[in-house]
C-alpha positions as CSV (number, residue, x, y, z in Angstrom):
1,X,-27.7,24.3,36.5
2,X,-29.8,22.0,34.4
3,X,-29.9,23.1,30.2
4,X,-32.3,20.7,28.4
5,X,-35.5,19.7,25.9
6,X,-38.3,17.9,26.9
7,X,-38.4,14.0,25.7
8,X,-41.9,12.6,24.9
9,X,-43.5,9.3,25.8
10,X,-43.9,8.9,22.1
11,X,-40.1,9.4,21.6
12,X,-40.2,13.0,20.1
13,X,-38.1,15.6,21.2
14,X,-38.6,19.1,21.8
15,X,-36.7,21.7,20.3
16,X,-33.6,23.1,22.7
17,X,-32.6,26.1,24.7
18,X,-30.8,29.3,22.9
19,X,-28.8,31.1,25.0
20,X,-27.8,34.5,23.9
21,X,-24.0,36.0,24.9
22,X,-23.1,36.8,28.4
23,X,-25.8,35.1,30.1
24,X,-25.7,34.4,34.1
25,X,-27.3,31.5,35.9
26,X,-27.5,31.2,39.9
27,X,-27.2,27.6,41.8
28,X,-29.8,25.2,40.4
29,X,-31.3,27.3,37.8
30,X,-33.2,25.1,35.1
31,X,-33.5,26.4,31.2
32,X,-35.7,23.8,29.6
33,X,-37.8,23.6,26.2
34,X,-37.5,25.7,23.2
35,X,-36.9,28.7,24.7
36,X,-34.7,31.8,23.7
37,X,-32.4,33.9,26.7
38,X,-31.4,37.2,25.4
39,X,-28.1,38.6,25.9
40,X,-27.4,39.8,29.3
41,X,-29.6,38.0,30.7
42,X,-29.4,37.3,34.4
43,X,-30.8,33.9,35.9
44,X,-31.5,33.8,39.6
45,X,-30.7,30.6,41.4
46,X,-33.4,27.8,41.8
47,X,-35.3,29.7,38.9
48,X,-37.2,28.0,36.5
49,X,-37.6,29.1,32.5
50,X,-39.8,27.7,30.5
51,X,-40.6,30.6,28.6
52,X,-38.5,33.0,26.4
53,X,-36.3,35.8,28.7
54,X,-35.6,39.3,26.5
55,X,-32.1,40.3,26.9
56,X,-30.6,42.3,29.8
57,X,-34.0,40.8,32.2
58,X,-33.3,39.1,35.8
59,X,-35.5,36.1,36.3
60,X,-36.1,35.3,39.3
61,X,-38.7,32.1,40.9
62,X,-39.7,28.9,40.4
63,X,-42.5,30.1,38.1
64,X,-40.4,32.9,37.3
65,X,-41.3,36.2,36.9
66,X,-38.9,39.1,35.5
67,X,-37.6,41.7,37.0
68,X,-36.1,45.0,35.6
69,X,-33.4,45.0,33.0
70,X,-30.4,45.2,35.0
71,X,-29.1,48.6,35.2
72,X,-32.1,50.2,35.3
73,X,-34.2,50.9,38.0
């Protein structure tokens, strides 16, 4: 799993990733740039986030795309 912030050419760095309570990340999953992860959220493996996940959501995919809140259907 790869948590990180983007570093410039120019030398600026962007902000970090928040990661909420009981968050769960597959094999390889990458969380990079200022993005937030809700609580419960669910990270598949080899997914990549670049954009804010609300809380209880499964990512899933390179590009990502979310699935369900988990628990419901």
């Amino acid at each position: 799993m790869t948590i990180g912030n983007v570093t410039h050419r120019d030398g600026r760095i962007s902000a970090s990733p928040v990661l909420g309570n009981d968050v769960e990340f597959g094999a390889n999953a990458v969380v990079i740039g200022a993005v937030t992860i809700g609580d419960g959220a669910t990270i598949g493996a080899g997914t990549v986030v670049t954009k804010d996940l609300p809380a209880g959501a499964v990512a899933v995919g390179a590009g990502f795309r979310v699935l369900s809140p988990r628990g419901e259907a």
